[in-house]
C-alpha positions in Angstrom: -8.3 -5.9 30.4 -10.3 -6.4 33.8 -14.0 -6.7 32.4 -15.2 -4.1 34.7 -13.1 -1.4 33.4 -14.4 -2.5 29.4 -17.7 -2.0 30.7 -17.3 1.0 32.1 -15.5 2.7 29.3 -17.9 1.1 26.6 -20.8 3.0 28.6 -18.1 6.2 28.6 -18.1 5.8 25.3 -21.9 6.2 24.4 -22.2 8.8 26.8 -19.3 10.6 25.0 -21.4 10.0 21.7 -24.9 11.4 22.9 -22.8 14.9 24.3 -21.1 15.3 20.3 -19.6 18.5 20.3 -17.7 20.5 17.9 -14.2 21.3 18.2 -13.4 24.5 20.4 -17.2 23.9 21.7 -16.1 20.7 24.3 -17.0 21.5 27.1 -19.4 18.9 28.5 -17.5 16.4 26.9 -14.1 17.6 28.3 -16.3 17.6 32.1 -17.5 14.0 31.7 -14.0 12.9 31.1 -12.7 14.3 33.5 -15.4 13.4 36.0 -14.7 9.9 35.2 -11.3 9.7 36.0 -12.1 11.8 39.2 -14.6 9.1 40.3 -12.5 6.3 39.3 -9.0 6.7 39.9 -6.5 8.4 42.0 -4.5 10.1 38.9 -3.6 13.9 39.7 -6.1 15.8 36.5 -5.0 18.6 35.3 -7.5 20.6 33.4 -5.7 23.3 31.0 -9.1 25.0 29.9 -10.0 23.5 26.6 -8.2 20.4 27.2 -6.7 18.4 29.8 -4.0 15.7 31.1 -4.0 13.0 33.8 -1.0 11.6 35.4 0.3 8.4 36.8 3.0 9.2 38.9 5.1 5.5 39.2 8.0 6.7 41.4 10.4 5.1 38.9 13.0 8.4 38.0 14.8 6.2 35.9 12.2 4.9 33.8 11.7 7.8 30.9 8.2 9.2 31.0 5.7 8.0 27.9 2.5 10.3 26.9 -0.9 8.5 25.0 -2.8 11.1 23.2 -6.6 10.8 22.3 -9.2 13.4 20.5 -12.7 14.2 21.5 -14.1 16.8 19.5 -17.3 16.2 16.6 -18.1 16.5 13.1 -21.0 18.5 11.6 -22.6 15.5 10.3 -26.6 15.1 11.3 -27.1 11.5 12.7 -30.6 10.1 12.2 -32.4 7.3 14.5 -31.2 3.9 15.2 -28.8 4.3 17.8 -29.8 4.1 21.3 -27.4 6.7 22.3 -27.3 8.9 19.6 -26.5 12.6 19.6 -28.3 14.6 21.5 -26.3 17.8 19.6 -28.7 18.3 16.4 -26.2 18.2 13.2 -23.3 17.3 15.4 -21.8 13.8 15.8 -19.0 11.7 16.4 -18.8 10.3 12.9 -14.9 9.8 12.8 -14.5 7.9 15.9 -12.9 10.3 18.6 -15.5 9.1 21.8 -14.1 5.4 21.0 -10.7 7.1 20.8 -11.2 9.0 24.4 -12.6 6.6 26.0 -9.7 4.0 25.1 -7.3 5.9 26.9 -9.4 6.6 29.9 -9.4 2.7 30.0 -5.9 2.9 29.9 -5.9 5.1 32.7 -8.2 2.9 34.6 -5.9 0.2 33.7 -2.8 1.7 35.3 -4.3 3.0 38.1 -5.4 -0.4 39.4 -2.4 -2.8 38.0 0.5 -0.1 38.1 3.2 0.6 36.2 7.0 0.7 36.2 7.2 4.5 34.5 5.3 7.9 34.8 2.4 8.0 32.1 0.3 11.3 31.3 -2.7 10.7 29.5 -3.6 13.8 27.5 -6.9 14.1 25.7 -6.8 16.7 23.3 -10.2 19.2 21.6 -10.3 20.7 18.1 -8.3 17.8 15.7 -10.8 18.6 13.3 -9.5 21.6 12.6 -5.6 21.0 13.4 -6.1 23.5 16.3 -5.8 21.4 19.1 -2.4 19.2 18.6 -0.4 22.7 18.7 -1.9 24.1 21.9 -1.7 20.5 23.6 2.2 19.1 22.2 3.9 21.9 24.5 2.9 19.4 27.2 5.8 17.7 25.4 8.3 19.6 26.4 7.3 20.6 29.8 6.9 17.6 31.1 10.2 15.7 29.4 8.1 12.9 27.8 10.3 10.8 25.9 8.1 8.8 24.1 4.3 9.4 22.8 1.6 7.4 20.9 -2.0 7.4 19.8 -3.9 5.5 17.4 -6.8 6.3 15.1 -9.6 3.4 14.1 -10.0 2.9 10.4 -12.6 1.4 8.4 -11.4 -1.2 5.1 -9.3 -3.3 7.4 -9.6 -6.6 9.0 -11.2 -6.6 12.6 -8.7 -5.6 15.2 -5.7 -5.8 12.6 -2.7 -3.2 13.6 -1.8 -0.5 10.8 1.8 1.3 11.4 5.0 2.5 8.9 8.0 4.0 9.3 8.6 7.7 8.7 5.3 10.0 7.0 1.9 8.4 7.9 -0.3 11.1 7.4 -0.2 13.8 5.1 0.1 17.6 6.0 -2.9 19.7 4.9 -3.9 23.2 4.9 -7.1 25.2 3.7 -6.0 28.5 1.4 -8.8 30.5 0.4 -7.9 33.4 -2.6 -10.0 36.5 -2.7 -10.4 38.5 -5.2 -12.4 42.1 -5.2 -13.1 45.0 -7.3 -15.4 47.7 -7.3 -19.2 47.0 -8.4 -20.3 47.6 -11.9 -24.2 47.9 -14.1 -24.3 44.4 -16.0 -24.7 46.9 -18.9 -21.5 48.5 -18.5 -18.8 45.9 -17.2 -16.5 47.9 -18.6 -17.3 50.7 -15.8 -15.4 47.5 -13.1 -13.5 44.6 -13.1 -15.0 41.1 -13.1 -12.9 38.5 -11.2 -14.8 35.6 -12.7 -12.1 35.1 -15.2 -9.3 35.4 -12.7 -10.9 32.5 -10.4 -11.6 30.2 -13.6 -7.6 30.7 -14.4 -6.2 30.1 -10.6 -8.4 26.5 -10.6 -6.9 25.6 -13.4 -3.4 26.6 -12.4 -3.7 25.1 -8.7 -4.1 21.4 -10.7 -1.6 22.3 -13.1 0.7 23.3 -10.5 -0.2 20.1 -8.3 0.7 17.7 -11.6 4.2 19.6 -12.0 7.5 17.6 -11.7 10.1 18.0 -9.1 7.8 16.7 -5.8 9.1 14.5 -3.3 5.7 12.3 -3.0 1.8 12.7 -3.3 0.8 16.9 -3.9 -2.7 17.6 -4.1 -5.1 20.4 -4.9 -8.4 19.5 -4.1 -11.0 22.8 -5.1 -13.5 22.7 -2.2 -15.9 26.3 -3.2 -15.5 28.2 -6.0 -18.1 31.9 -5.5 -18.1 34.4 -7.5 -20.5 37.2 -7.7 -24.4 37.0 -6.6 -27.2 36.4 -8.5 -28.1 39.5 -9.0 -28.5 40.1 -13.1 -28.5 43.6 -13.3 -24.9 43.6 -11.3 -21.3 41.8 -12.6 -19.4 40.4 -10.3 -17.1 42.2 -8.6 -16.2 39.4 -5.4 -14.4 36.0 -6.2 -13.0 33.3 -3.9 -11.1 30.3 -4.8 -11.3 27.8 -1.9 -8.6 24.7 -2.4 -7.4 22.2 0.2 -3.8 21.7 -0.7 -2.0 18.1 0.6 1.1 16.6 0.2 3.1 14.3 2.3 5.8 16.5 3.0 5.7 20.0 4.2 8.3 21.0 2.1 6.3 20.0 -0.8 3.0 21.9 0.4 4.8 24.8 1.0 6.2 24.7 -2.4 2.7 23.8 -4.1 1.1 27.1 -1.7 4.1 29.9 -2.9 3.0 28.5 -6.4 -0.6 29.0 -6.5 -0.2 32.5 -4.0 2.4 33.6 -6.9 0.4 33.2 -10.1 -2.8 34.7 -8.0 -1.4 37.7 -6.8 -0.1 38.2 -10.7 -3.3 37.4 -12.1 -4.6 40.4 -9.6 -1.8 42.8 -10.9 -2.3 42.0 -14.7 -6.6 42.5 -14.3 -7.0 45.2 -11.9 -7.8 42.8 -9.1 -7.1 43.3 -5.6 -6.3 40.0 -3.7 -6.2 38.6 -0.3 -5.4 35.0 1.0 -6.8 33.1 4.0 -5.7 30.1 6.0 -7.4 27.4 7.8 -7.0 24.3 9.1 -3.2 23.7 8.8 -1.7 20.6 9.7 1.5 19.2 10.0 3.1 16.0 8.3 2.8 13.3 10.6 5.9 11.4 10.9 6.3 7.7 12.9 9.6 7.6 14.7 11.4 4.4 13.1 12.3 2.7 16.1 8.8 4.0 18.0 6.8 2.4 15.1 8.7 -1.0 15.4 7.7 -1.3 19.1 4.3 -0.8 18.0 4.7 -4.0 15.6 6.6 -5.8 18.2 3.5 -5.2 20.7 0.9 -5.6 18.1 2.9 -9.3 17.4 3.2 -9.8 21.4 -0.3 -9.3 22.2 -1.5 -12.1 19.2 -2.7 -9.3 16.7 -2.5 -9.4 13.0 0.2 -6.3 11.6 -1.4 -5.5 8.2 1.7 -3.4 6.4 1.1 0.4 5.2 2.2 0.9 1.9 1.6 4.4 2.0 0.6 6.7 4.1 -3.1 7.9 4.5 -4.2 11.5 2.5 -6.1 12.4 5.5 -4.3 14.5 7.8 -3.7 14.4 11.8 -2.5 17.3 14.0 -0.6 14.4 16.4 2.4 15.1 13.8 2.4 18.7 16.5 4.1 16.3 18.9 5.9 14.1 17.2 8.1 17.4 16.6 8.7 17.8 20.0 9.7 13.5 21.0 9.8 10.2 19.1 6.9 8.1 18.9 4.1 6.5 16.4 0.5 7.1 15.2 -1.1 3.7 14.6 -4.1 2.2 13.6 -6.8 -0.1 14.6 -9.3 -2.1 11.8 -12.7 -1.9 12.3 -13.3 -4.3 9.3 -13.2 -4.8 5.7 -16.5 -3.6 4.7 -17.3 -1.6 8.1 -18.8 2.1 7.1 -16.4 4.5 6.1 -15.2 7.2 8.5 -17.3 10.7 8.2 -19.9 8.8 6.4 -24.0 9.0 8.0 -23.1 5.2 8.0 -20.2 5.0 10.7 -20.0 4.5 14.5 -16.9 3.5 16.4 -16.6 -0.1 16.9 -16.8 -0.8 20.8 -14.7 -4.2 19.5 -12.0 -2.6 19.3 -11.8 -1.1 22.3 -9.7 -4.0 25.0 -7.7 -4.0 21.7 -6.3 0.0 22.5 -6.0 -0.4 25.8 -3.6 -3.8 25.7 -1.6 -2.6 22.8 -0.6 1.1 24.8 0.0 -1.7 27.9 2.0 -3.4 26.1 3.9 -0.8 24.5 4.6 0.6 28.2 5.7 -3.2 29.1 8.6 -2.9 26.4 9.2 0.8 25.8 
């Protein structure tokens, strides 16, 4: 990678980390992206509102077209002194990686504008992963465009330095937050007999949701992780009349979380009917199973070997979950990963910053997975 370009991007990428914003809220961060590869290169932008593409245009027709993905948006995680370019956004900051992972692919940008290439490239960087809101709107690109191919890599903590991560088939789980309300009218703690308490229904549905995660018959990992449990104020001369049960169900296939969901919405909506309960259910962020192409994922290990860096093999794939899987519905192609060392600070920790090492790294593993695509 030309040293000029690293430079640049490194500073991209501090600037990035002192504008931390949350997802849907990007906008200065979306701007200053785009500003730089406005200033710097001669790729037509194309800025789609909350998000935006650039595009190399090679002149090769015959050559399929390949799209590189990054993710820009923040977590709500306050970031105290130390850093010289720390967040200027209080409470907000980039403590899962996505300014290291934006301004990677704007060095790849750089990187084709100057040297070429022998097929068209769009360069899309996405807003909200966060919240699995941003990969939908974005992966209709996809199609649009005919992109054949498409890749993007995430950094990750507990590996060695600059070591590649990638597997065949499922590589990050799907996910979805399913909140279970249950309401009643209000009652005198003296007469709870007067209403109906939901306390006892909640208590029942957290047991069930891990009972019903433990059951026999999944395909691979199901999870039912209880994130809030509120029932009630605390308000002694009133029983509680409100309850919500909030759960993050996971599982490596959809099938599986869609299973482990009818389950739990099942046994809640009887557990209304049986105690005089009226119940409601909620969504939120929903992601899809992200699943590596075969044959995409083996180019990845064939560029990773090319370019002299270590393959460290997945045995299974990572619980967290990554709204790239949107587009690798619509074409082939591989989420990978990037070490930023063994006992380097775990992602979404007050600890972690992106490692500007592993920067050059990005940018000459997507070049040379244009070179043999």
């Amino acid at each position: 990678m030309q040293r000029e370009h690293l430079e640049e991007i490194t500073a991209l990428r501090h600037r990035l980390h002192e504008r931390a914003e949350l997802a849907m809220e990007e906008r200065q961060t979306r701007e200053t992206l785009i500003r730089f590869l406005k200033e710097r290169t001669a790729l037509e932008v194309e800025d789609r509102g909350r998000w935006f593409y650039a595009h190399y245009r090679s002149g090769n027709r015959a050559a399929p077209a390949l799209a590189f993905r990054s993710d820009f948006d923040a977590l709500a995680i306050d970031e105290g002194p130390g850093l010289p370019y720390r967040s200027r956004n209080a409470g907000v900051s980039h403590r899962c990686g996505h300014d290291g992972h934006s301004a990677a692919l704007a060095g790849l940008a750089l990187e084709a504008d100057k040297l070429g290439a022998g097929r068209d490239l769009y360069f899309i960087f996405q807003h909200a992963e966060e919240i699995g809101g941003g990969g939908e709107e974005c992966a209709g690109l996809i199609t649009e465009k005919g992109i054949a191919q498409v890749y993007a890599f995430h950094n990750m903590s507990g590996y060695p330095l600059g070591s590649v991560m990638v597997c065949d088939g499922v590589t990050q789980c799907a996910s979805k937050g399913l909140t279970v309300r249950f309401l009643e009218t209000p009652a005198h703690a003296s007469q709870p007999e007067d209403g109906r308490n939901p306390a006892g229904a909640a208590a029942r549905l957290v047991l069930k949701s891990q009972e019903a995660a433990a059951a026999d018959g999944f395909s691979g990992m199901v999870m039912a992780t209880v994130v809030q449990v509120a029932v009630g104020n605390k308000n002694f001369g009133i029983a509680a009349h409100r309850g919500e049960v909030s759960m993050t169900l996971r599982a490596d296939y959809e099938r599986d979380l869609e299973r482990l969901e009818e389950t739990i919405r099942r046994y809640a909506g009887r557990l209304a009917e049986n105690e005089g309960l009226s119940v409601s259910f909620g969504e939120s962020d929903v992601f899809p199973e992200t699943v590596n192409d075969p044959a995409c994922a083996r180019l990845v290990r064939e560029a990773a070997q090319a370019c002299g860096y270590p393959v460290v093999a997945m045995k299974k794939p990572f619980r967290a979950s990554e709204d790239f899987g949107h587009y690798l519905k619509r074409c082939p192609g591989a989420m990978f990963y990037l070490g930023n060392g063994e006992s380097y600070a775990q992602l979404h920790t007050s600890g972690y910053d992106f490692n500007d090492r592993i920067l050059e790294r990005a940018v000459e593993l997507f070049k040379k997975i244009i070179e043999l695509a």
